[in-house]
TISE-338021 format. One record per residue (C-alpha): y, z, x; residue number from 0. Coordinates in pm, whole numbers. Layout:
@c2: Y; c3: Z; c1: X; num: NUM
...
This chain:
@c2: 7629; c3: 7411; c1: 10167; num: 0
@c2: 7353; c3: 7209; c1: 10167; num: 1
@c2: 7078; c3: 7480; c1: 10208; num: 2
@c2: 7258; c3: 7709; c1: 9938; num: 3
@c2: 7226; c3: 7446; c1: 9664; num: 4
@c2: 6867; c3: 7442; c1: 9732; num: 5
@c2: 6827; c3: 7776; c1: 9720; num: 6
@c2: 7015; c3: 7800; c1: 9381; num: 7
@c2: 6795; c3: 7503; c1: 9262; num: 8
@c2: 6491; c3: 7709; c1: 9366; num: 9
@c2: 6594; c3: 8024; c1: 9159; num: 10
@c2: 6572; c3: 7812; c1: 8812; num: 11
@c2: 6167; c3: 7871; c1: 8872; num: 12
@c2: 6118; c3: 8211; c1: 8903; num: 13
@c2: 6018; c3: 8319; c1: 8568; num: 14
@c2: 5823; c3: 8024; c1: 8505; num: 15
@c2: 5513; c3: 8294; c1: 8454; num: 16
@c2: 5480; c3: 8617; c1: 8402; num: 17
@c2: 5279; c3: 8803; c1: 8637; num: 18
@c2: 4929; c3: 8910; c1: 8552; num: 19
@c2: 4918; c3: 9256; c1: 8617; num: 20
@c2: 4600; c3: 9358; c1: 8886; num: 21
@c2: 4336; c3: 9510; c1: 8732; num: 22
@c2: 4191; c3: 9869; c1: 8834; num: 23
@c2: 3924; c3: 9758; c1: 9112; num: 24
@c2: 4193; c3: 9518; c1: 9228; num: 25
@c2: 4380; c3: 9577; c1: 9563; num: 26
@c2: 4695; c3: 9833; c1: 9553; num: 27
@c2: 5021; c3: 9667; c1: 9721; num: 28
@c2: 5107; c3: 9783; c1: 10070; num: 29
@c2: 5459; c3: 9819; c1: 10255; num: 30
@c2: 5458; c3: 9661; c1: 10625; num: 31
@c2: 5636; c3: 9949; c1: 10789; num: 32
@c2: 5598; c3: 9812; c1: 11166; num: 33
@c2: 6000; c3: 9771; c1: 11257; num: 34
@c2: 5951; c3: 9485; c1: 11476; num: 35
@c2: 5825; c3: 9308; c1: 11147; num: 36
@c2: 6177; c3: 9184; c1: 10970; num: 37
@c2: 6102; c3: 8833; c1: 10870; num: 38
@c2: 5726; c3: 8842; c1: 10782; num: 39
@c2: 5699; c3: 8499; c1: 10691; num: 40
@c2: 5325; c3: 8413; c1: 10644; num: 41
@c2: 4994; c3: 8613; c1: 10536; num: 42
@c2: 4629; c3: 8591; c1: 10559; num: 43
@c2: 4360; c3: 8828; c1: 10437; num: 44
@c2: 4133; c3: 8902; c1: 10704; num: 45
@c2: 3771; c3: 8799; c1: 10701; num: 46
@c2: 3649; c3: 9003; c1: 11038; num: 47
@c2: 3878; c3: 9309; c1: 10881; num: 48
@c2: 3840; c3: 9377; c1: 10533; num: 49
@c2: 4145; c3: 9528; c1: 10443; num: 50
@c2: 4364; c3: 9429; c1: 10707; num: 51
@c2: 4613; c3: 9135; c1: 10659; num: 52
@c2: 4736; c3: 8894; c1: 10970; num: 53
@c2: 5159; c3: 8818; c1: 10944; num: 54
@c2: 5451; c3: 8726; c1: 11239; num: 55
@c2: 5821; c3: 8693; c1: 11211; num: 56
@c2: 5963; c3: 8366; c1: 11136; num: 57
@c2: 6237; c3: 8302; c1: 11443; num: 58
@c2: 6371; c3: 8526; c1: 11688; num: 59
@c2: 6054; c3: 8690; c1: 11818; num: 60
@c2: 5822; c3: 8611; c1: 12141; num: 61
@c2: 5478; c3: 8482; c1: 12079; num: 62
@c2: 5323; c3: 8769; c1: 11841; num: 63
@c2: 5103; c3: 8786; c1: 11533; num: 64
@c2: 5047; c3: 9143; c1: 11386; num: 65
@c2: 4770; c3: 9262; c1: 11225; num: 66
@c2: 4853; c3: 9527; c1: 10929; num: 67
@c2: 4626; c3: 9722; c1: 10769; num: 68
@c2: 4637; c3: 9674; c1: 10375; num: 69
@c2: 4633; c3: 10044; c1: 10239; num: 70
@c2: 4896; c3: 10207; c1: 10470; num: 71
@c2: 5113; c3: 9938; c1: 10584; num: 72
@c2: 5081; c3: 9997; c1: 10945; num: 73
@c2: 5001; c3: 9799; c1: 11230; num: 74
@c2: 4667; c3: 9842; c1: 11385; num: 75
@c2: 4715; c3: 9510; c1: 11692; num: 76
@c2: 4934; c3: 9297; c1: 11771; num: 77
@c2: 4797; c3: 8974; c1: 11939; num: 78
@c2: 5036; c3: 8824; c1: 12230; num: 79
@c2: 4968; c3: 8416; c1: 12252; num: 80
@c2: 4929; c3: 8277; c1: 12622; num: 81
@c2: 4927; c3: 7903; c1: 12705; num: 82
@c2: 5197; c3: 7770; c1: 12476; num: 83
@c2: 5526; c3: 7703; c1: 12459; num: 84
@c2: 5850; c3: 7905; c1: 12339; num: 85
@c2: 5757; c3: 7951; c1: 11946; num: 86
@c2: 6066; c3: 7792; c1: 11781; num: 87
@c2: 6007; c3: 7833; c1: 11401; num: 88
@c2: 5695; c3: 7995; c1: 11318; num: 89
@c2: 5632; c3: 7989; c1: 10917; num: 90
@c2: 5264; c3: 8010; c1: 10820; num: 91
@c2: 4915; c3: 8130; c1: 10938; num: 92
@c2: 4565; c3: 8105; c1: 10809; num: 93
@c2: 4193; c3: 8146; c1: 10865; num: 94
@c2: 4019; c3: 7841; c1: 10918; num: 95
@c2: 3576; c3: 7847; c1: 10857; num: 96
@c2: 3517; c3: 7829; c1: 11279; num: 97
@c2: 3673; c3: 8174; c1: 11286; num: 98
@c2: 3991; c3: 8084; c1: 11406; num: 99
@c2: 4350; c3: 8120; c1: 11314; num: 100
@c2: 4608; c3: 7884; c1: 11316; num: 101
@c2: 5002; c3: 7934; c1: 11324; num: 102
@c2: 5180; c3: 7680; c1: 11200; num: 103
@c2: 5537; c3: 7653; c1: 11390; num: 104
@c2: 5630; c3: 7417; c1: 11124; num: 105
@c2: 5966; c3: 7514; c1: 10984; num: 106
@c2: 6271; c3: 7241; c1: 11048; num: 107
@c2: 6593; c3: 7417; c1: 10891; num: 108
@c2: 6797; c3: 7142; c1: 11056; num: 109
@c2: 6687; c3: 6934; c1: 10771; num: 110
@c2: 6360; c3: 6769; c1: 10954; num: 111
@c2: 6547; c3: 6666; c1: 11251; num: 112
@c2: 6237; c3: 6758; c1: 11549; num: 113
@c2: 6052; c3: 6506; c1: 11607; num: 114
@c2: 5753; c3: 6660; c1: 11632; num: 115
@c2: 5631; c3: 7062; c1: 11547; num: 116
@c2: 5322; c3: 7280; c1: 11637; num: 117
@c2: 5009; c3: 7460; c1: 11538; num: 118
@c2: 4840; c3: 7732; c1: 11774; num: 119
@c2: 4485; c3: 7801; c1: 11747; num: 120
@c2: 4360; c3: 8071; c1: 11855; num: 121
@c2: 3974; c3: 8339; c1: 11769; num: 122
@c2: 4056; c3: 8613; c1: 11517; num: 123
@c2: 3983; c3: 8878; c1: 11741; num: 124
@c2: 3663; c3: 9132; c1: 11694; num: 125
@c2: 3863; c3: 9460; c1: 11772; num: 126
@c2: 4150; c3: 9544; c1: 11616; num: 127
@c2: 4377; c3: 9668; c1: 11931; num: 128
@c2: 4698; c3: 9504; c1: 12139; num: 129
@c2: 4585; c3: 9226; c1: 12348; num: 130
@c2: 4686; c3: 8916; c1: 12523; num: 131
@c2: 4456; c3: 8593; c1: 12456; num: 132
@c2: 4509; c3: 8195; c1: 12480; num: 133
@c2: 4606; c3: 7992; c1: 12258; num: 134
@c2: 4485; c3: 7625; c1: 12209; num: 135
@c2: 4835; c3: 7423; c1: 12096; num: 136
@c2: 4868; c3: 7122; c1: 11911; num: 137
@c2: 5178; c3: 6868; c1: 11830; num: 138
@c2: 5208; c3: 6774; c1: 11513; num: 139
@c2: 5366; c3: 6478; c1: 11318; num: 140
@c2: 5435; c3: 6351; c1: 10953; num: 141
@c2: 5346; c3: 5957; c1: 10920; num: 142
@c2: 5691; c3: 5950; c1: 10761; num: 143
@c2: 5921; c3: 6129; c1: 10934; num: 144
@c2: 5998; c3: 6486; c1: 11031; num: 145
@c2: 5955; c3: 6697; c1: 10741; num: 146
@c2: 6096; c3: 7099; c1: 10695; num: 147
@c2: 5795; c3: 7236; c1: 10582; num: 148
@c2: 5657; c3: 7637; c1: 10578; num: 149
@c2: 5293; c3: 7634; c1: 10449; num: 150
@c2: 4993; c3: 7545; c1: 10661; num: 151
@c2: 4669; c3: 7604; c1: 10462; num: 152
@c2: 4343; c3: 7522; c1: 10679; num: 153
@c2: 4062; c3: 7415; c1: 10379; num: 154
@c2: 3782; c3: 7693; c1: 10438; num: 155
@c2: 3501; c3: 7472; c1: 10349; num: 156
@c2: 3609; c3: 7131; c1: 10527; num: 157
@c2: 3850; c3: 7291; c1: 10843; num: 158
@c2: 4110; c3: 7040; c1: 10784; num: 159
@c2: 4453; c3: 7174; c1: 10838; num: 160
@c2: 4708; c3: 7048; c1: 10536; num: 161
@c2: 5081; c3: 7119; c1: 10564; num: 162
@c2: 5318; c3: 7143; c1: 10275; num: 163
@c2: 5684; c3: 7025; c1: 10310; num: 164
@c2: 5993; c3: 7125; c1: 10109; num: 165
@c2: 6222; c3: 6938; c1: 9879; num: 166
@c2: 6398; c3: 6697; c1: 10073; num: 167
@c2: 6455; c3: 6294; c1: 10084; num: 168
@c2: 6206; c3: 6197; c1: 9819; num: 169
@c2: 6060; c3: 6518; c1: 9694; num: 170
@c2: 5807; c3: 6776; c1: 9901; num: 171
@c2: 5456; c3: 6689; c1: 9964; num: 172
@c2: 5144; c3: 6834; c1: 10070; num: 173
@c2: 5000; c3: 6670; c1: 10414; num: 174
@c2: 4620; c3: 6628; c1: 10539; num: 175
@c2: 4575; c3: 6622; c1: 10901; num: 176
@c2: 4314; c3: 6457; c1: 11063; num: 177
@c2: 3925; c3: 6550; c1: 11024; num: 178
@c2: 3995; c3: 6742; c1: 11352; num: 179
@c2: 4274; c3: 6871; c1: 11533; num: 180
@c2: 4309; c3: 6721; c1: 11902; num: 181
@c2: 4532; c3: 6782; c1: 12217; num: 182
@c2: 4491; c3: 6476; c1: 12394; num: 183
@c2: 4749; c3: 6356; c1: 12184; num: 184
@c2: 4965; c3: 6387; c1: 11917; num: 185
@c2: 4827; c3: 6473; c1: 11552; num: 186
@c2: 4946; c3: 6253; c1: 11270; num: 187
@c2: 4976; c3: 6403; c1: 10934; num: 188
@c2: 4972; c3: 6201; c1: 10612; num: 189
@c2: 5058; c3: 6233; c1: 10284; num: 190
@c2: 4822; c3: 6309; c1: 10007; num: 191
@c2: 5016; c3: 6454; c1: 9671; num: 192
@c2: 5374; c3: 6490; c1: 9592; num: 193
@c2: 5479; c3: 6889; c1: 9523; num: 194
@c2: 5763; c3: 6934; c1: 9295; num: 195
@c2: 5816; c3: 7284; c1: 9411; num: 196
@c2: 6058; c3: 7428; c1: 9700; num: 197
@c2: 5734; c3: 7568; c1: 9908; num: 198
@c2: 5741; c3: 7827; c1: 10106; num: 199
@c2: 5358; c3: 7918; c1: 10194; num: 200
@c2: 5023; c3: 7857; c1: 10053; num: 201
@c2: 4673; c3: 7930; c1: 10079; num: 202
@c2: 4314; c3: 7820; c1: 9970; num: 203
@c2: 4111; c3: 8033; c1: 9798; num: 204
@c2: 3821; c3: 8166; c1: 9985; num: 205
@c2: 3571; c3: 7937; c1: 9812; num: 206
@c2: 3790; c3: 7571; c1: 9858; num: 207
@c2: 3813; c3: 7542; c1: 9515; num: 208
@c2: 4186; c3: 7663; c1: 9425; num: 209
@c2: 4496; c3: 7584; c1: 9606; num: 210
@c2: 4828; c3: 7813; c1: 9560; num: 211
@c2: 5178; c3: 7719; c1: 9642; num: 212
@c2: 5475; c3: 7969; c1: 9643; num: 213
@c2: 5809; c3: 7881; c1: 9639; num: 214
@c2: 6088; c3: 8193; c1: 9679; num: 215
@c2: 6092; c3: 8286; c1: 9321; num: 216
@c2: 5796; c3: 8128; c1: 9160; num: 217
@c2: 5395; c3: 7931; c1: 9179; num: 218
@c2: 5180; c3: 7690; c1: 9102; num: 219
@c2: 4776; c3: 7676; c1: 9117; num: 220
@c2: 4565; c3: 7386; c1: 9173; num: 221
@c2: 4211; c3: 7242; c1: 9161; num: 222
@c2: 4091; c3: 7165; c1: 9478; num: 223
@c2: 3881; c3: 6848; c1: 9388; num: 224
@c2: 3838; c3: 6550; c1: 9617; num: 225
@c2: 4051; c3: 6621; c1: 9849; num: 226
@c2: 4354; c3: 6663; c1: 9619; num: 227
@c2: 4502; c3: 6955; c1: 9418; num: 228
@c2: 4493; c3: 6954; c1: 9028; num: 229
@c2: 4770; c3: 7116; c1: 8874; num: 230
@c2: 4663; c3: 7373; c1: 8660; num: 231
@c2: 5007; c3: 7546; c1: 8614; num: 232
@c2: 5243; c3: 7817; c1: 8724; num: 233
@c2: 5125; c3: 8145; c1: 8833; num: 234
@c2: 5251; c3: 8474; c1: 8815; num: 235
@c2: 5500; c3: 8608; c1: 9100; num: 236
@c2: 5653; c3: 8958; c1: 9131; num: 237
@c2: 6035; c3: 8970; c1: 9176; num: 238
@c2: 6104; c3: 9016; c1: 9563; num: 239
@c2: 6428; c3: 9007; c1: 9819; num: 240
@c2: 6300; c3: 8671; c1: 9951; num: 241
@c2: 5918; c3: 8552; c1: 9836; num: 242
@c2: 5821; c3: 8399; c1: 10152; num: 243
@c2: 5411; c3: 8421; c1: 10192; num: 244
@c2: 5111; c3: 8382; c1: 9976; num: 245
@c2: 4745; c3: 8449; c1: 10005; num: 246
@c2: 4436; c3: 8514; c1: 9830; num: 247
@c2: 4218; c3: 8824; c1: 9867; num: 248
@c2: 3830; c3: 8816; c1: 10028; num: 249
@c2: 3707; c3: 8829; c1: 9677; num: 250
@c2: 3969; c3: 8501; c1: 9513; num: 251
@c2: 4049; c3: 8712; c1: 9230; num: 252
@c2: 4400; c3: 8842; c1: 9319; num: 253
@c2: 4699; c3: 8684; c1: 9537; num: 254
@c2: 4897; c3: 8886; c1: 9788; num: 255
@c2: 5266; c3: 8844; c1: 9820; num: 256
@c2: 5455; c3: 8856; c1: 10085; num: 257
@c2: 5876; c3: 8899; c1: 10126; num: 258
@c2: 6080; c3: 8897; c1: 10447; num: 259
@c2: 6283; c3: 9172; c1: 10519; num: 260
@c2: 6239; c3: 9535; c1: 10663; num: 261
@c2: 5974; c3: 9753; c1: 10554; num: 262
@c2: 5905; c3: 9400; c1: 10335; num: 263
@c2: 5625; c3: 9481; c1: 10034; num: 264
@c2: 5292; c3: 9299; c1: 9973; num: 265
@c2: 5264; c3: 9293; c1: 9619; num: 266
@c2: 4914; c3: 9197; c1: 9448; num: 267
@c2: 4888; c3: 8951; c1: 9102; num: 268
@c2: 4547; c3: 8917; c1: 8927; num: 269
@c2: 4426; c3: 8582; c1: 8836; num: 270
@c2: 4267; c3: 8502; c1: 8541; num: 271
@c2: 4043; c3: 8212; c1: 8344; num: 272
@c2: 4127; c3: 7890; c1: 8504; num: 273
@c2: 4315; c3: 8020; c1: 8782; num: 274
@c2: 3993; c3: 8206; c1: 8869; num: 275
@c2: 3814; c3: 8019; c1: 9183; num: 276
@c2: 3511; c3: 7888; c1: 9053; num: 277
@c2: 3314; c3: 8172; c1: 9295; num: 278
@c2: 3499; c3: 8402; c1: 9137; num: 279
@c2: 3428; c3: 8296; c1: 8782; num: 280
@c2: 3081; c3: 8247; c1: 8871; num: 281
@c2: 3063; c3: 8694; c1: 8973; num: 282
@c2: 2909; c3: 8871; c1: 8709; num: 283
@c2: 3151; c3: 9159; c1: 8791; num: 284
@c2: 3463; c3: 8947; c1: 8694; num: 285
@c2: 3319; c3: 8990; c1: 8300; num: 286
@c2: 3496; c3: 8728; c1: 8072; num: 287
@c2: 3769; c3: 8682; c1: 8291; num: 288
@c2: 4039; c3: 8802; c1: 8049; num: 289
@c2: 4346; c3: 8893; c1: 8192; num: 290
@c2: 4617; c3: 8802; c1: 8021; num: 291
@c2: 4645; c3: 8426; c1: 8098; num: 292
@c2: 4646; c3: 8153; c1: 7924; num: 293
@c2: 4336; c3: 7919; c1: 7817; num: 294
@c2: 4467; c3: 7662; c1: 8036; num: 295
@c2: 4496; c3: 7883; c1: 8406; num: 296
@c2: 4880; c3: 7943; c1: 8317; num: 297
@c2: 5015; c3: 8275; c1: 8241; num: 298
@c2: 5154; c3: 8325; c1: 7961; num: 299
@c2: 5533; c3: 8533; c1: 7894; num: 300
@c2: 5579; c3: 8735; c1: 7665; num: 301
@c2: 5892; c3: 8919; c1: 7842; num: 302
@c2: 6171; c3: 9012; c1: 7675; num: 303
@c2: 6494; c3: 8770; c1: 7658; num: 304
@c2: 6737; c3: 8987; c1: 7757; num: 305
@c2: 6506; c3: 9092; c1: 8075; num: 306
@c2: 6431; c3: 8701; c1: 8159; num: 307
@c2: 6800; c3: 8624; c1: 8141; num: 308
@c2: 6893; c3: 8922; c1: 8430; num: 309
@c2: 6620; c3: 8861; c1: 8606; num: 310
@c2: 6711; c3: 8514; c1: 8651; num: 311
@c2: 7054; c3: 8605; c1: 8768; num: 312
@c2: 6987; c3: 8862; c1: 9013; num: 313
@c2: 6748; c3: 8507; c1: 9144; num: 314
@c2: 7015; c3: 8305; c1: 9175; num: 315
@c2: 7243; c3: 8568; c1: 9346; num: 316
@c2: 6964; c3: 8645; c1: 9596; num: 317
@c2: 6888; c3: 8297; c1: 9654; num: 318
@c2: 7327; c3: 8225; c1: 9725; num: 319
@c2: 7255; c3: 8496; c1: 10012; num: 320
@c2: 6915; c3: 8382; c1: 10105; num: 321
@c2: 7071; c3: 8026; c1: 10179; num: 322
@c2: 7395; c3: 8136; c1: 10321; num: 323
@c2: 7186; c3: 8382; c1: 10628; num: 324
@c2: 6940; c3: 8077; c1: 10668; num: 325
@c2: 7252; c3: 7836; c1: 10708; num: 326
@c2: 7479; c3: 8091; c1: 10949; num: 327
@c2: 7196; c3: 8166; c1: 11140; num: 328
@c2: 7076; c3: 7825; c1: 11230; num: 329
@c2: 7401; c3: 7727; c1: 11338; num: 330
């Protein structure tokens, strides 16, 4: 019961934006078509690969991260992890500045009952083909307490890893790990902002200088200054089955979506004025900026009433089902 109220409290958010619409020279959507892909539950843009997105499956799969090229949808490698243990909840991945990427198995539907979770490490590979490599893995825990969390964001500037948890016992919060990640013993994250938002991925933007969090049916967008995020308001999502992964594009001008699900769509929204990352502002190609938003980095709505209110229901419906699977299938 528990994780359907949540859900239900997470659907109140969805239209908290409207959603920029992507501009001509900005990236087309794509449909993951690869049917061992059903719970696609985190995304990053490669940087080795333009084009070509990195994903996995949330539970009930071996060790596995697919890579999924961006215009067709289909898979082009898929990456088996040696040297670790049984993946038990795997909810995030993203492309740290060394060249690596890291996996966060993170989640905690029990209601942050493990004592302690993971992140694998591992080199985004130079050819795009099936192969076995090794993994480095750490353990991970929160200063105060286990936490059910589902976004790992490594800073692409700095390397640190940061974790954000859900709503639970006090609110969610975003998590800084230490300066660097170690296995000779266990890594201790600590809190560094609270997040009012039911999270369930985020990303940096390719410059360090904007954060995004997604919850299932809306976003916010930060500054990235100091070591701590700026809220600069809610961002645009499109409506999907379950919104479950988030990241920005090579360039920082548009974010990718991401839903679980069979053939599951990525769905691009353009950013705009102060959303922009400040590299992206900086591009002469970007022009003004203009793209609908708002003068403050929100987006503005201008959707019609009677669309708002049915959107907002099919939300809460999905969100009733989203919980009760979630709730069966962890029991």
């Amino acid at each position: 019961m528990r994780s359907l109220l949540c859900a239900a409290g997470a659907a109140g958010i969805l239209w908290t934006a409207a959603v920029v619409p992507a501009a001509a020279d900005e990236p087309d959507g794509f449909t993951i078509g690869d049917s061992r892909i059903t719970e696609s539950s985190g995304l990053a843009a490669s940087r080795a690969h333009p084009g070509v997105y990195w994903t996995h499956n949330d539970s009930d799969d071996g060790p596995y991260v697919y890579a999924v090229d961006g215009r067709s949808g289909r898979t082009v490698a898929r990456i088996t992890l040696r040297g670790i243990g049984t993946p038990r909840d795997v909810e995030a991945i993203s492309l740290g500045p060394d060249g690596n990427l890291y996996v966060g198995d993170i989640g905690d539907n029990l209601g942050g009952s493990w004592n302690h979770v993971w992140i694998y490490r591992f080199p985004e590979p130079k050819k795009l083909r099936d192969a076995t490599v090794t993994a480095t893995q750490f353990d991970v825990k929160y200063a105060d307490g286990p936490r059910d969390a589902e976004a790992l964001m490594v800073h692409p500037r700095t390397g640190r890893v940061y974790i954000a948890s859900k709503k639970q016992d006090g609110g969610g919060a975003l998590y800084a790990g230490p300066q660097r990640l170690t296995t000779s013993g266990t890594n201790v994250f600590r809190k560094v902002a609270p997040v009012d938002l039911w999270v369930t991925d985020g990303a940096f933007s390719p410059d360090g200088s904007r954060l995004v969090l997604r919850s299932y049916f809306g976003a916010r967008i930060y500054r990235w200054q100091d070591g701590r995020p700026k809220d600069l308001g809610s961002v645009g999502v499109p409506v999907q089955q379950q919104g479950e992964s988030v990241t920005f594009t090579p360039d920082g001008r548009t974010l990718m979506y991401g839903s679980e699900g069979g053939d599951s769509e990525v769905k691009p929204v353009g950013l705009s004025d102060g959303q922009l990352p400040d590299s992206a502002k900086d591009d002469p190609a970007n022009g003004d900026g203009s793209n609908g938003g708002g003068k403050d980095g929100s987006s503005g709505s201008d959707l019609d009433p009677g669309f708002i209110k049915g959107a907002m229901v099919f939300a809460v419906a999905t969100a009733l089902v989203v919980g009760l699977r979630r709730l069966v299938r962890r029991r």
